[in-house]
Residue frames as qw, qx, qy, qz and C-alpha x, y, z in Angstrom:
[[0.513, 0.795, -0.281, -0.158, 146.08, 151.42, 98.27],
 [0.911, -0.122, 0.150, 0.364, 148.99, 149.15, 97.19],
 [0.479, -0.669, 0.295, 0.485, 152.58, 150.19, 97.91],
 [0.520, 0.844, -0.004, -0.134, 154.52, 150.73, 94.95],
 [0.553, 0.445, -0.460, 0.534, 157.89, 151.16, 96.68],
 [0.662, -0.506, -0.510, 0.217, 159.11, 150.91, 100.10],
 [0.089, 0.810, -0.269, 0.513, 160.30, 154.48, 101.87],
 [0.856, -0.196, -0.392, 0.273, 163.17, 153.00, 104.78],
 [0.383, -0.902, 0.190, -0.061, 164.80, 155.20, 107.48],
 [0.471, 0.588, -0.515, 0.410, 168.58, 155.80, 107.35],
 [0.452, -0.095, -0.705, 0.538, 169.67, 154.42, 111.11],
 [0.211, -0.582, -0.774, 0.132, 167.95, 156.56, 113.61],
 [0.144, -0.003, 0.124, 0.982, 168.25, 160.21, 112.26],
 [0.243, -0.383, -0.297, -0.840, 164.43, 160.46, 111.56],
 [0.525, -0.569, -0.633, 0.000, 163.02, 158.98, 114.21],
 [0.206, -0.320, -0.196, 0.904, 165.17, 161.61, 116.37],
 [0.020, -0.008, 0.134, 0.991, 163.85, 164.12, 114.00],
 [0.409, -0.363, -0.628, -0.553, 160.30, 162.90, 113.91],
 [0.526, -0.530, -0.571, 0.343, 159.69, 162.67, 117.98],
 [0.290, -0.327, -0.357, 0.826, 160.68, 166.10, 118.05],
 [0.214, -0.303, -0.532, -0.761, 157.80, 167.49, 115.98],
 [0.349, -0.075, 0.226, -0.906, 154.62, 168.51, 116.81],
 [0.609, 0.254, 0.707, -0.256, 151.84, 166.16, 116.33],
 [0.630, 0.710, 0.208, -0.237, 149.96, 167.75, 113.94],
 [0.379, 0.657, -0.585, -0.287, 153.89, 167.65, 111.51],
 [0.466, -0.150, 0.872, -0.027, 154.23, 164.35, 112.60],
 [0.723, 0.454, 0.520, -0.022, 150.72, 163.14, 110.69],
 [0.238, 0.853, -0.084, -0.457, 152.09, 165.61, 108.25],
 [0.069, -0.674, 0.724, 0.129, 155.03, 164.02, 107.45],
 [0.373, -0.169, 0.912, -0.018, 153.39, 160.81, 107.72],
 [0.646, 0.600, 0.347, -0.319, 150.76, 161.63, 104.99],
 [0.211, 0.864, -0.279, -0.363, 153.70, 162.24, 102.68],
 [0.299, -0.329, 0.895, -0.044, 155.22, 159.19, 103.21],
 [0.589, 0.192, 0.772, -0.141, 152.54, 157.37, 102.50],
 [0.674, 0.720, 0.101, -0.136, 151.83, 159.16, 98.90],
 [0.208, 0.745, -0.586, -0.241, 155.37, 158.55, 98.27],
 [0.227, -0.257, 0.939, 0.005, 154.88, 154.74, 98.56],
 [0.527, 0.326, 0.705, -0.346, 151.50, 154.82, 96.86],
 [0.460, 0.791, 0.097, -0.393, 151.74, 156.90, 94.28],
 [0.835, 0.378, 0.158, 0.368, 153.12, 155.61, 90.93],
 [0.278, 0.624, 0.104, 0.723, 154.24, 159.30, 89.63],
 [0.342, -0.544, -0.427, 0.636, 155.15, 161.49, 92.75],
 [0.494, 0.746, 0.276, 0.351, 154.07, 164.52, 92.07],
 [0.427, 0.365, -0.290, 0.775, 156.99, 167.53, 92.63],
 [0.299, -0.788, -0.008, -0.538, 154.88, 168.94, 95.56],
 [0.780, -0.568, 0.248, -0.084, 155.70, 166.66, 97.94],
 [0.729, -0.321, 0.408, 0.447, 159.24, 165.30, 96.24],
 [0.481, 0.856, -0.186, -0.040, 161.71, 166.97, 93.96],
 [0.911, 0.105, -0.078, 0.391, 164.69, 165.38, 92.47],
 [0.420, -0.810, 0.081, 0.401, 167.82, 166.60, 93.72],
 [0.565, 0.814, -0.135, -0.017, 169.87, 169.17, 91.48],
 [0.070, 0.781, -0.573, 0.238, 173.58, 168.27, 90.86],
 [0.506, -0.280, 0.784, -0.227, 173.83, 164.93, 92.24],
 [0.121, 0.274, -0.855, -0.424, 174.39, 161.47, 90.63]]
């Protein structure tokens, strides 16, 4: 599938947070990713705008 948009890590907060996962949340995490850079229209399951914020 072609990318859409690129998803970039703030300095090295997720990797910390991503090494300390299990596998199996790792792929988890990394399946999510990838439909957030593939998919035109995320849908709200896997991302929801944040309330209250500019």
């Amino acid at each position: 599938m072609e990318k859409v948009r690129e998803v970039i890590q703030y300095k090295g907060y997720f990797e910390e947070f991503l090494l300390k996962q299990p596998k199996k949340v790792q792929d988890k995490i990394f399946k999510v990713i990838e439909i957030i850079e593939t998919f035109e229209r995320v849908p709200s399951t896997y991302l929801k705008a944040l309330v209250g914020t500019k």
